[in-house]
SEMI-582740 format. One record per residue (C-alpha): z, y, x; residue number from 1. Coordinates in nm, 3 decimals, decimal comma. Layout:
% SEMI-582740
+---------+---------+---------+-----+
!      up !   north !    east !   n !
+---------+---------+---------+-----+
!       Z !       Y !       X ! NUM !
...
+---------+---------+---------+-----+
END
This chain:
% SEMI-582740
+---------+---------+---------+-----+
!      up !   north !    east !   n !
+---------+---------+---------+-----+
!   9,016 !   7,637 !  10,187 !   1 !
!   9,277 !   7,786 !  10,393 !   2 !
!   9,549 !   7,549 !  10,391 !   3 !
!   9,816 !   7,824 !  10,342 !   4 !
!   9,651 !   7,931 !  10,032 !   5 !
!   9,619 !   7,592 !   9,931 !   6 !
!   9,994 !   7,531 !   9,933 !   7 !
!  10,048 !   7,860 !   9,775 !   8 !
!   9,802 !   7,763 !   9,478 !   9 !
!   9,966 !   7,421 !   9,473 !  10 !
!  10,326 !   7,565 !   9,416 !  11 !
!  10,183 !   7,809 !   9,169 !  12 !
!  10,090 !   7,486 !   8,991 !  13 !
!  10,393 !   7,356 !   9,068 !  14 !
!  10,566 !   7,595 !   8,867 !  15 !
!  10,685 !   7,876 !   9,133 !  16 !
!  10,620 !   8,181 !   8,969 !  17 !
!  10,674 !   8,361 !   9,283 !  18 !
!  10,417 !   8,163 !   9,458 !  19 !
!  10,138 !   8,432 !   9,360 !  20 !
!  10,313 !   8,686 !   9,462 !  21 !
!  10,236 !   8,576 !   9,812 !  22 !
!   9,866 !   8,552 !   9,752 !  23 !
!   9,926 !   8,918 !   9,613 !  24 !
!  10,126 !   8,991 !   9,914 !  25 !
!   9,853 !   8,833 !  10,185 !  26 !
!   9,538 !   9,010 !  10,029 !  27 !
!   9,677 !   9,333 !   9,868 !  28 !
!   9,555 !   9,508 !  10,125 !  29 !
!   9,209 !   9,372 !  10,229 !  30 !
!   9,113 !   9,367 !   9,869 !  31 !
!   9,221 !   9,780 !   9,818 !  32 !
!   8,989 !   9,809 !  10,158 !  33 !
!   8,712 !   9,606 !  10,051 !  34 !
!   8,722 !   9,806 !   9,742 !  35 !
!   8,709 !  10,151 !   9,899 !  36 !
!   8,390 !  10,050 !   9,944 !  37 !
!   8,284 !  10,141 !   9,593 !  38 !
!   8,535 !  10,389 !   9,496 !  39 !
!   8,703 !  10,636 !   9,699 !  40 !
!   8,931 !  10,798 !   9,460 !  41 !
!   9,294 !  10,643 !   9,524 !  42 !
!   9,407 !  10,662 !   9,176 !  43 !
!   9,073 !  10,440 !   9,108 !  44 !
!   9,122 !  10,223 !   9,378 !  45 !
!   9,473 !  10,147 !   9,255 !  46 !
!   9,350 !  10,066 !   8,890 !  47 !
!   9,089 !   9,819 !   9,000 !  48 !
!   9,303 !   9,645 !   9,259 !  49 !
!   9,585 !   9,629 !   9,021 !  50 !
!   9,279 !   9,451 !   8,760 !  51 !
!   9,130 !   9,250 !   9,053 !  52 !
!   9,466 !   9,074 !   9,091 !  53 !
!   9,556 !   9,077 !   8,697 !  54 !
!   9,208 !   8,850 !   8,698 !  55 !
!   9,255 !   8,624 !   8,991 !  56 !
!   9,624 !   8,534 !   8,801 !  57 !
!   9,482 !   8,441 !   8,424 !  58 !
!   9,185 !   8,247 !   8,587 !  59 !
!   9,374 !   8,080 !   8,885 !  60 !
!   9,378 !   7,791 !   8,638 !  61 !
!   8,947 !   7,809 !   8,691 !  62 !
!   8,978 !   7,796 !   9,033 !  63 !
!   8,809 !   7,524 !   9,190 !  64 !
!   9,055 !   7,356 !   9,499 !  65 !
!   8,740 !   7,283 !   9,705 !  66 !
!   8,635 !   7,621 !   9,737 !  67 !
!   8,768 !   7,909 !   9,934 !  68 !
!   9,017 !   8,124 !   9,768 !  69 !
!   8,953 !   8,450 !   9,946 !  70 !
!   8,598 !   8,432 !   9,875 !  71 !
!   8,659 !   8,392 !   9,566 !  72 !
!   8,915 !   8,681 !   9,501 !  73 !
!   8,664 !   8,920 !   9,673 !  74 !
!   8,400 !   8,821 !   9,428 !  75 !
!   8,636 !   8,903 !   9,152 !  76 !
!   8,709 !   9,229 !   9,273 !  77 !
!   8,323 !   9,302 !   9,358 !  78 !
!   8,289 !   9,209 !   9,008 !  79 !
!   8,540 !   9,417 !   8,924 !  80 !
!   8,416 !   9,752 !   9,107 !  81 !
!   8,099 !   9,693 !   8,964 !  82 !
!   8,201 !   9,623 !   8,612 !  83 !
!   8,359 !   9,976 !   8,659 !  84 !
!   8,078 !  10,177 !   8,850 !  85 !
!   7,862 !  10,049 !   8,557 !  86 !
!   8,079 !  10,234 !   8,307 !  87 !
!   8,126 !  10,538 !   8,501 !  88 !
!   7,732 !  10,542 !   8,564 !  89 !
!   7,791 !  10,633 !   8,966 !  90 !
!   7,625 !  10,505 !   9,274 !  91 !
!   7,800 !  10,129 !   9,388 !  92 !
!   7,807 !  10,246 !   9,764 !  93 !
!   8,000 !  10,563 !   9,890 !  94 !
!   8,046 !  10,669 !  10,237 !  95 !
!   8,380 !  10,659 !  10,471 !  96 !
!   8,470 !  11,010 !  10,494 !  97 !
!   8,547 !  11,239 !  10,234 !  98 !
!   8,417 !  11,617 !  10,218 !  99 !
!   8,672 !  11,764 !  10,476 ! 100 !
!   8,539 !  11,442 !  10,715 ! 101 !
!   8,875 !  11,262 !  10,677 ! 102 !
!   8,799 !  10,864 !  10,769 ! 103 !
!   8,940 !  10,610 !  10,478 ! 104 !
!   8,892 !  10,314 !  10,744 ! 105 !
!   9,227 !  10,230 !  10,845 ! 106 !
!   9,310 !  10,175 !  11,227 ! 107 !
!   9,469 !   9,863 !  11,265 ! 108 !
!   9,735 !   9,828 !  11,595 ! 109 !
!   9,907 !   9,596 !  11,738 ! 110 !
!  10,273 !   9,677 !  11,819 ! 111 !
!  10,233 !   9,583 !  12,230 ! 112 !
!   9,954 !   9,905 !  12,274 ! 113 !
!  10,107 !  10,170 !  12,467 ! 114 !
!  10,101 !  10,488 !  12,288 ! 115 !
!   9,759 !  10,637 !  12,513 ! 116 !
!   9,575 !  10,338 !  12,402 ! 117 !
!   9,646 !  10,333 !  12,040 ! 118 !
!   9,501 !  10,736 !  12,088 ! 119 !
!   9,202 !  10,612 !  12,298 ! 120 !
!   9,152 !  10,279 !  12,101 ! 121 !
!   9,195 !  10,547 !  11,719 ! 122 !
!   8,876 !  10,746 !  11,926 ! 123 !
!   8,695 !  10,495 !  11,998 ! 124 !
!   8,741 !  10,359 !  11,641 ! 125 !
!   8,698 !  10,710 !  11,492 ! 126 !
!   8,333 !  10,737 !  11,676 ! 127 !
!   8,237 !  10,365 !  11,596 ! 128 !
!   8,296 !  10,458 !  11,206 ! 129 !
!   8,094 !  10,767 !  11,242 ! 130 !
!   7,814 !  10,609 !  11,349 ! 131 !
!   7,886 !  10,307 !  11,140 ! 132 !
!   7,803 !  10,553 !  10,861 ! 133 !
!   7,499 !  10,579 !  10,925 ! 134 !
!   7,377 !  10,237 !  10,839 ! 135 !
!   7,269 !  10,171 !  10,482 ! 136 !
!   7,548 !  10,090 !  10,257 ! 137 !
!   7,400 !   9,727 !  10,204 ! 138 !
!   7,417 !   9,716 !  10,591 ! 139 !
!   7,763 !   9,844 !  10,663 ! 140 !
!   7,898 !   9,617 !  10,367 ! 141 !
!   7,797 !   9,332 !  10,491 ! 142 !
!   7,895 !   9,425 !  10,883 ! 143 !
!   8,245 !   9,496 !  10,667 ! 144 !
!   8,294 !   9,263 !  10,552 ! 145 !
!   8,194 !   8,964 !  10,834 ! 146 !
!   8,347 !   9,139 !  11,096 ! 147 !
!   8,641 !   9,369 !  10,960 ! 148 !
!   8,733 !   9,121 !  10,679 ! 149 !
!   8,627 !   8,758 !  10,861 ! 150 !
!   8,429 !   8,663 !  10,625 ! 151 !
!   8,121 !   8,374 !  10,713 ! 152 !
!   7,785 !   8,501 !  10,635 ! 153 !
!   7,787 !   8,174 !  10,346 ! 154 !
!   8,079 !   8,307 !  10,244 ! 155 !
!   7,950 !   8,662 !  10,205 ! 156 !
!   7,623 !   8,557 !  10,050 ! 157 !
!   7,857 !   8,413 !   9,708 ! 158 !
!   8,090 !   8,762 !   9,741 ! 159 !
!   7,809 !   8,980 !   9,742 ! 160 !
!   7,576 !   8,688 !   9,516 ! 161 !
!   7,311 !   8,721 !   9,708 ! 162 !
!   7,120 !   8,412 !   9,839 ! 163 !
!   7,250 !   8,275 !  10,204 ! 164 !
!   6,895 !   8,330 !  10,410 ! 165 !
!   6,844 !   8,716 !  10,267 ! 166 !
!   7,254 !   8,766 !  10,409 ! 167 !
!   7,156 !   8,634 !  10,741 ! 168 !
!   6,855 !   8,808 !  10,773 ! 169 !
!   7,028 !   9,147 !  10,655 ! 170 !
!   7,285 !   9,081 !  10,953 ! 171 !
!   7,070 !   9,061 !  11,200 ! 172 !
!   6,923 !   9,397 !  11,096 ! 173 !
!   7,233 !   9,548 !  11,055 ! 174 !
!   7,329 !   9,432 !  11,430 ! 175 !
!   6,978 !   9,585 !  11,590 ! 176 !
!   7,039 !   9,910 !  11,345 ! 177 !
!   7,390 !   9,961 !  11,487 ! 178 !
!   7,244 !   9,867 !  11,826 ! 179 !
!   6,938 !  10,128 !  11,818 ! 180 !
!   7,256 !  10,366 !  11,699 ! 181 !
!   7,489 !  10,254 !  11,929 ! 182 !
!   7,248 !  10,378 !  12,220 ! 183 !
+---------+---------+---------+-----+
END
């Protein structure tokens, strides 16, 4: 486990009550991201981070020390979207762009880019997404989450519960689908 989490947890434990709200603090906003996977609708996405986090708190005590923690909050809040796509009887996967073509996908920049390459680098980004769209939602999940999110290809495989040699194999048809887009 990270060991900054693990210190976190610990003074949870401890007795700082204001130790989660670091953990909410840290992973706020990969979770909303990872979530706008399943739901686009903002008012959605608020409710089932807002429930995501209200579960990782009561079962924090469940938590097992050994394990990673941000796996294990992403499988709550995959649990979580799913729990609520199954009630609302709508498809799990959406894509990135709304009608009007407006791209959810956040660009992340450092503050040393020079103005022209934060435009050129949002482009770039901007055309990568596009055609990141066109991969299968299992596909662009799963490149997501490894390479956006940092997540190991074990660790995806207990996010997504889905068993370790069917993730790996998935990735490397995601990479030669992307590829064959690519060019």
């Amino acid at each position: 486990m990270d060991t900054e989490d693990k210190k976190i947890i610990d003074d949870f434990f401890s007795g700082n009550s204001q130790a989660f709200e670091k953990l909410l603090k840290k992973y706020l906003k990969p979770v909303y991201n990872f979530l706008r996977n399943f739901v686009q609708d903002p008012e959605i996405l608020d409710d089932l981070t807002q429930v995501t986090f209200i579960k990782a708190w009561k079962n924090l005590k469940s938590f097992d020390p050994e394990k990673n923690f941000k796996t294990w909050l992403f499988t709550i809040a995959k649990n979580t979207a799913y729990d609520f796509l199954k009630k609302k009887k709508t498809l799990p996967f959406s894509n990135f762009e709304d009608d009007e073509g407006n791209n959810f996908l956040e660009n992340i920049a450092t503050e040393e880019i020079l103005p022209n390459e934060l435009l050129e680098k949002a482009e770039q980004e901007k055309l990568f997404e596009k055609k990141l769209n066109e991969l299968s939602a299992d596909y662009r999940t799963l490149l997501l989450l490894c390479y956006k999110e940092g997540f190991s290809l074990q660790e995806i495989s207990v996010i997504l519960a889905i068993p370790y040699s069917t993730i790996k194999s998935r990735h490397l048809r995601a990479l030669t689908n992307l590829r064959k887009i690519l060019l």
